[in-house]
C-alpha positions in Angstrom: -8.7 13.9 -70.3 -5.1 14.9 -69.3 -4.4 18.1 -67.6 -2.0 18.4 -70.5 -5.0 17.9 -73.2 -6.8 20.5 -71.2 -4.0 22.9 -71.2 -4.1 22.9 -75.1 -7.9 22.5 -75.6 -7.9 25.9 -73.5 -5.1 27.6 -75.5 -7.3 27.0 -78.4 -10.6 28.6 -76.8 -8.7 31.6 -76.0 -6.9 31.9 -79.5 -10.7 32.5 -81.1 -12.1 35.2 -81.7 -15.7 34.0 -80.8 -16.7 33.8 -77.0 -17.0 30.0 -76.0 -18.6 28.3 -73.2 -18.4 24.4 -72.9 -21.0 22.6 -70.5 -20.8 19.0 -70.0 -24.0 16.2 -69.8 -24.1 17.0 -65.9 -24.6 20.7 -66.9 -21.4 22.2 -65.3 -19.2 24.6 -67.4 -16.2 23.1 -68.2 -14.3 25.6 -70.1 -14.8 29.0 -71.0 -12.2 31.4 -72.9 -10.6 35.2 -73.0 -13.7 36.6 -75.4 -16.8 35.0 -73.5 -15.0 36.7 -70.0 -14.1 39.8 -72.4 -17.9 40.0 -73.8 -20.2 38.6 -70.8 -18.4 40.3 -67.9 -19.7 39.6 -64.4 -23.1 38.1 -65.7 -20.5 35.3 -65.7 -20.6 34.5 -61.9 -24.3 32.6 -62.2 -22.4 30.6 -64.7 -19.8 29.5 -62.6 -22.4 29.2 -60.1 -24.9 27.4 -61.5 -23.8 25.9 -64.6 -26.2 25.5 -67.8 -29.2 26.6 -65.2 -27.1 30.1 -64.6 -26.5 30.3 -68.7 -30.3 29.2 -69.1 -32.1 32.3 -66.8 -29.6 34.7 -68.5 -29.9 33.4 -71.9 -33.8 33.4 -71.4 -33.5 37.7 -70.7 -31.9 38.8 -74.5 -32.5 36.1 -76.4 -34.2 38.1 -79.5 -36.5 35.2 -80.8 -39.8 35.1 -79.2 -41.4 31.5 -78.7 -38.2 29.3 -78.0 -36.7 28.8 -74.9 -32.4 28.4 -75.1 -33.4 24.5 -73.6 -35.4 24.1 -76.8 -32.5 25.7 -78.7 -30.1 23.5 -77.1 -32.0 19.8 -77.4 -32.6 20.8 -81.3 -28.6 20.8 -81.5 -27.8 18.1 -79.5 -30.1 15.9 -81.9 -28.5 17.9 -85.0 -25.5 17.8 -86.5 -25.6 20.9 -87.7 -24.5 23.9 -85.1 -28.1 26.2 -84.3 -28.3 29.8 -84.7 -29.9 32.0 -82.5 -29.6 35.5 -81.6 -29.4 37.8 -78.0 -30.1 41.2 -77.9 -27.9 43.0 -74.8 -27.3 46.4 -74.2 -28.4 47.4 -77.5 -26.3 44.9 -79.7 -27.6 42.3 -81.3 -25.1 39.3 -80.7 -25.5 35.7 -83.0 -25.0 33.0 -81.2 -24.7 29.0 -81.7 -25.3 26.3 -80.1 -23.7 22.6 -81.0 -23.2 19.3 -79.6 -19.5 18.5 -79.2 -19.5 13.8 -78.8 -16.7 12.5 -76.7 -15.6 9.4 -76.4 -17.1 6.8 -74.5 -20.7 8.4 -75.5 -20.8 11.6 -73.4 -22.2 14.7 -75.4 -21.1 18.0 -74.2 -23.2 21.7 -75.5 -20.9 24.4 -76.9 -22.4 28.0 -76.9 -20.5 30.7 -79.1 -21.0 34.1 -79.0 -19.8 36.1 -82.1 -18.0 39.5 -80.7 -19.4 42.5 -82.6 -17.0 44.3 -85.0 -18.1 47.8 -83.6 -14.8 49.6 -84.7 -15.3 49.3 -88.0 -18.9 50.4 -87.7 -17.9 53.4 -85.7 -15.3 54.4 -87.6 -17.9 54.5 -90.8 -20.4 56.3 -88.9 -17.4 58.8 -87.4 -16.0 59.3 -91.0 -20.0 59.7 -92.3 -20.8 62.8 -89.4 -17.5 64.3 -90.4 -18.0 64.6 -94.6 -22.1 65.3 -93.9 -20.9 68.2 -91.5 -18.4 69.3 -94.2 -20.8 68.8 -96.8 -23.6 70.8 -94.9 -21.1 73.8 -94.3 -19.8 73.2 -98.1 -23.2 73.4 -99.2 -24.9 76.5 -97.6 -21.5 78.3 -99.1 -22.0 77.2 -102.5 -26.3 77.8 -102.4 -25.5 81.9 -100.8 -22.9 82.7 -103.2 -25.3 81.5 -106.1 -28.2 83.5 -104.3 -25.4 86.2 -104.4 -24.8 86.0 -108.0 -28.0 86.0 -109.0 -29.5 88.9 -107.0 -26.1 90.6 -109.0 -27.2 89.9 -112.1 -28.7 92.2 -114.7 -29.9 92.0 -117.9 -27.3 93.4 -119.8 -24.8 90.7 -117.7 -23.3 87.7 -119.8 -25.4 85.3 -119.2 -23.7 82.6 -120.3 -20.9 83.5 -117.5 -23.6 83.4 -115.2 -24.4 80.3 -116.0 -20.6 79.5 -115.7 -20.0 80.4 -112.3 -24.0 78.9 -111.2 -22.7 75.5 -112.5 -19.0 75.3 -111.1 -21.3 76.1 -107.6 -23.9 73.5 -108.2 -21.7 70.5 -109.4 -20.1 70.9 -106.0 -22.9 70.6 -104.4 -23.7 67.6 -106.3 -20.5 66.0 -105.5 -21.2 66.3 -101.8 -24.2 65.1 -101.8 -23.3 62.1 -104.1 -20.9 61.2 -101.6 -23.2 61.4 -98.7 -25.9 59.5 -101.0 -23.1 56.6 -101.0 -21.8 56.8 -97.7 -25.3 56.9 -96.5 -25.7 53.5 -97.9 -22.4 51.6 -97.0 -23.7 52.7 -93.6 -26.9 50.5 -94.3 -25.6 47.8 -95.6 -22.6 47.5 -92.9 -25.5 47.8 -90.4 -27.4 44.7 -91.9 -24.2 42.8 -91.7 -23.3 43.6 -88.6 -26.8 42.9 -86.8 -27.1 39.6 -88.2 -30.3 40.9 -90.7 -28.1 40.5 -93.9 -28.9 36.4 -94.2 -32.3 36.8 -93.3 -33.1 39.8 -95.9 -30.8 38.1 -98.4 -33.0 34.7 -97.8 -36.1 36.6 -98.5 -35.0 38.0 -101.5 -33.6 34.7 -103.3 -34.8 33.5 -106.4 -33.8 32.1 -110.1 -31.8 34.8 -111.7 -31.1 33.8 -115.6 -28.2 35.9 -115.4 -27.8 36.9 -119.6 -31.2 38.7 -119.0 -29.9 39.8 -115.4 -26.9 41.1 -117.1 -28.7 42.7 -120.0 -31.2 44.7 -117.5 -27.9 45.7 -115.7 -26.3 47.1 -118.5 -29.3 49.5 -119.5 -29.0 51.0 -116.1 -25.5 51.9 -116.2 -26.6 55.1 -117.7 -29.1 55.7 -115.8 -27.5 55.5 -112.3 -24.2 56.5 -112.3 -21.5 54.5 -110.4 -18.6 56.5 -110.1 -17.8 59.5 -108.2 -19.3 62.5 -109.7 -15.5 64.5 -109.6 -14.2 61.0 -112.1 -14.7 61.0 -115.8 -18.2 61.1 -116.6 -17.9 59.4 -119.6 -20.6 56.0 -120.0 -19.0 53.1 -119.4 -21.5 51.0 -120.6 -19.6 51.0 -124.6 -16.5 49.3 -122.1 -18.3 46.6 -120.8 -18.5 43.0 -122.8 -20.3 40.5 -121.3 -20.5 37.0 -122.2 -23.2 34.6 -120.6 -25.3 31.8 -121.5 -28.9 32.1 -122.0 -29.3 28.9 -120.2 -27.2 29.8 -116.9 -29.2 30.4 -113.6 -28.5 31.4 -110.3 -29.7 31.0 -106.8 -29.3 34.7 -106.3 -30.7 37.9 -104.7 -30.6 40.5 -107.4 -30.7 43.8 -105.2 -27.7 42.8 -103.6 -26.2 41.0 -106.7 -26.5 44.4 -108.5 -25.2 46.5 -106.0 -21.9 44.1 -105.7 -21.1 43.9 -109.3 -21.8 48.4 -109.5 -19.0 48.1 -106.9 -17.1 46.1 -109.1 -17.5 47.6 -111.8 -17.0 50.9 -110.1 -13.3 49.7 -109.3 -12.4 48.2 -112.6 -13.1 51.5 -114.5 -11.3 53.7 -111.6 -7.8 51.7 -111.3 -8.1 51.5 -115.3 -6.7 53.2 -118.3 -9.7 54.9 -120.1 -11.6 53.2 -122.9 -9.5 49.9 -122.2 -12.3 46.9 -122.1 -14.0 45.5 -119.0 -15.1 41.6 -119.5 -17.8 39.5 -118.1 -17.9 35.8 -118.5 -20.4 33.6 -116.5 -20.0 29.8 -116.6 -20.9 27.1 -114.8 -19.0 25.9 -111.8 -17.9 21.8 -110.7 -20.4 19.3 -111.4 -22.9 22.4 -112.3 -23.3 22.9 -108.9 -22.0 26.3 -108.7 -22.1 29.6 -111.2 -19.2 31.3 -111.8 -18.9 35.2 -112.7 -15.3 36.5 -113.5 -15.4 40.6 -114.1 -11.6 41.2 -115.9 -10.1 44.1 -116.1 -6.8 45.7 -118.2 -5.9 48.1 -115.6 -2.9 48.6 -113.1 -3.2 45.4 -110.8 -2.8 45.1 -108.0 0.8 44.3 -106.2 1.3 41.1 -104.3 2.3 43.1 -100.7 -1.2 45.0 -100.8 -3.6 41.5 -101.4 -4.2 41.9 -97.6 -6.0 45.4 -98.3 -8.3 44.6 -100.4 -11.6 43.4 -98.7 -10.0 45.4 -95.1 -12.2 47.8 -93.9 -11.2 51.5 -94.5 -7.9 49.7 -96.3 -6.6 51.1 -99.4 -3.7 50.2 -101.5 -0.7 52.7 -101.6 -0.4 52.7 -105.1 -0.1 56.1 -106.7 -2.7 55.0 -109.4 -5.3 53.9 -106.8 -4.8 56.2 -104.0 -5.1 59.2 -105.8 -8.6 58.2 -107.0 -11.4 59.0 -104.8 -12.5 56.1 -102.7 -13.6 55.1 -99.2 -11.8 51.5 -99.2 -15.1 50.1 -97.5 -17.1 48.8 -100.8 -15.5 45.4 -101.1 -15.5 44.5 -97.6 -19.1 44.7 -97.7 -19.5 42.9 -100.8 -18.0 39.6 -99.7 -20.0 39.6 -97.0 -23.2 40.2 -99.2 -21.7 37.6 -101.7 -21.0 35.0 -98.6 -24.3 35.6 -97.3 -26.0 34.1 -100.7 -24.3 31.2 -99.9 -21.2 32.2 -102.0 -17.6 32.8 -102.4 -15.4 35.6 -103.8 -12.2 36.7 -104.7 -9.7 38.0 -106.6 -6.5 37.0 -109.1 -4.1 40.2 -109.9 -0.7 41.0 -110.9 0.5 44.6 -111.1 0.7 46.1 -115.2 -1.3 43.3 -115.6 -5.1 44.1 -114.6 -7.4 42.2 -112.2 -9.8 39.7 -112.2 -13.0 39.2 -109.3 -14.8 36.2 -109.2 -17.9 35.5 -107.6 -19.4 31.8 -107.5 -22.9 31.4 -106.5 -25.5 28.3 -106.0 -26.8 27.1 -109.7 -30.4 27.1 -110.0 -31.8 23.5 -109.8 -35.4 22.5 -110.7 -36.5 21.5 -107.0 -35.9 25.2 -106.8 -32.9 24.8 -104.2 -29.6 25.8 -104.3 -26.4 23.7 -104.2 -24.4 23.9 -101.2 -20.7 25.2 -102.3 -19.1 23.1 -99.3 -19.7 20.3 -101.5 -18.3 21.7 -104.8 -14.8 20.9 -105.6 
């Protein structure tokens, strides 16, 4: 290998955003880049030291899997193809890892460990925004609860009731409000910590199963009413009358319905925000390439989205500037965390808009096969 080579080998390492440590078949560390020195520190020095036996003793202190050594972990990928997940736990953080086997010419395989760097930010600035509304919300609250205490230790017999029961409502539909919103923010805060600790694919996994999605679609429907998606200071009209929903009886997915239910709410949720009232909200599910896949495209009539603000729209805390859509309520956090939750069944999602002209999601997902495994969408064209 020419210094050259190495020069731009390196320059690629230290462009990703993953830490990356190379060791070759005589167990020295070969290359390294900027996030592995950024993220391992001086625990570094016994790697320079002592090569894979350095990474070995301090892989062996967080590795977060009981039973298998990282030597184990390492001769399962160099007689894969296939990188190997593992996890370390350090300083409190739970960090997922991989381990591959990189073939050179001439025969020589070399191990490549990555080490994904945590997106704390955007997990701190969800928990920073959550303490700020649940103190407001707290201080909101005991002022709404004493002045209705007030008004009713005021009231008398001969007072209108019915303007007692004015002023008691305004008072306890705030409440209600801020508590919605803390209900809701209390959950993005779950599921961004499941995606950030790495437990997302392995509850997602467990969850899994055949979901014939005309009865899924039906059962989501009825609860529309019962659970109300929007914010409780929107229209309260039911938005069930707005949804259409066309899918085959005989379509199935490889799917985990929790999480499928709580992406398409958050869907849903946008399309009737950003959306003239009473205009139509349509479902279509068909099958994907080669029947491999299931589609599901959620189509809107509402104000679009413009080209310049596509890069907002599954950004954390990002919301577009348009007067329409920034004047609604809205955290800009709820599909971020549904294309992870979407990519973590093993799927894909994304969106097609033009401004005026409404928006359409689509999710694909793995078809249901008989054997009771899913396709793999790498291979779908």
């Amino acid at each position: 290998m020419t210094a050259e080579r190495m020069l731009d080998n390196q320059a690629l390492l230290d462009a990703l955003g993953q830490g990356t440590l190379v060791f070759d078949s005589a167990d020295r560390l070969v290359m390294i880049n900027q996030a592995a020195r950024t993220l391992l520190g001086q625990d570094l020095r016994a790697f320079h030291i002592s090569g894979w036996p350095g990474a070995n003793g301090f892989f062996e202190r967080y590795l977060a899997e009981d039973g298998e050594s990282l030597d184990q972990i390492r001769a399962r990928a160099l007689a894969s193809e296939r990188p190997i997940r593992f996890q370390i736990q350090r300083n409190g953080e739970i960090i997922p890892c991989w381990a591959s086997a990189v073939h050179r010419d001439g025969g020589e395989i070399y191990t490549m460990l990555t080490l994904e760097v945590p997106d704390w930010p955007t997990l701190n600035a969800l928990l920073n925004r959550y303490l700020n509304e649940m103190g407001e919300a707290i201080e909101s609250t005991i002022g709404h609860a004493t002045l209705i205490e007030q008004n009713l230790r005021k009231s008398s017999a001969n007072q209108d009731v019915a303007k007692l029961e004015r002023r008691v409502g305004g008072f306890t539909r705030l409440i209600n409000v801020h508590m919605m919103r803390i209900q809701r923010l209390t959950t993005m805060i779950t599921r961004m910590s499941a995606i950030h600790s790495g437990a997302i694919r392995e509850v997602i996994q467990s969850e899994q199963r055949k979901v014939v999605l005309a009865d899924f679609f039906e059962d989501f429907a009825e609860t529309l009413d019962e659970a109300p998606i929007l914010d409780p200071d929107t229209d309260t009209d039911s938005c069930r009358p707005r949804l259409k929903v066309i899918a085959p009886s005989h379509l199935a997915a490889m799917a985990a319905p929790r999480f499928l239910t709580t992406v398409l709410r958050d869907i849903l949720r946008n399309a009737i925000m950003y959306s003239m009232r009473g205009t139509p909200i349509t479902v279509v599910v068909f099958a994907g390439s080669r029947e491999s896949t299931i589609q599901i495209d959620i189509t809107d009539e509402g104000y679009g989205i413009r080209a310049s603000e596509f890069g907002r729209v599954f950004a954390p805390f990002e919301r577009s500037q348009q007067p329409q859509i920034i004047s609604e309520f809205g955290y800009g956090l709820s599909l971020h965390l549904c294309k992870y939750e979407i990519e973590a069944m093993d799927g894909l999602m994304w969106f097609e808009s033009q401004e005026g002209g409404g928006t359409t999601f689509s999710l694909r997902l793995p078809a249901w096969r008989n054997d009771s495994s899913s396709a793999s969408l790498s291979s779908a064209t």
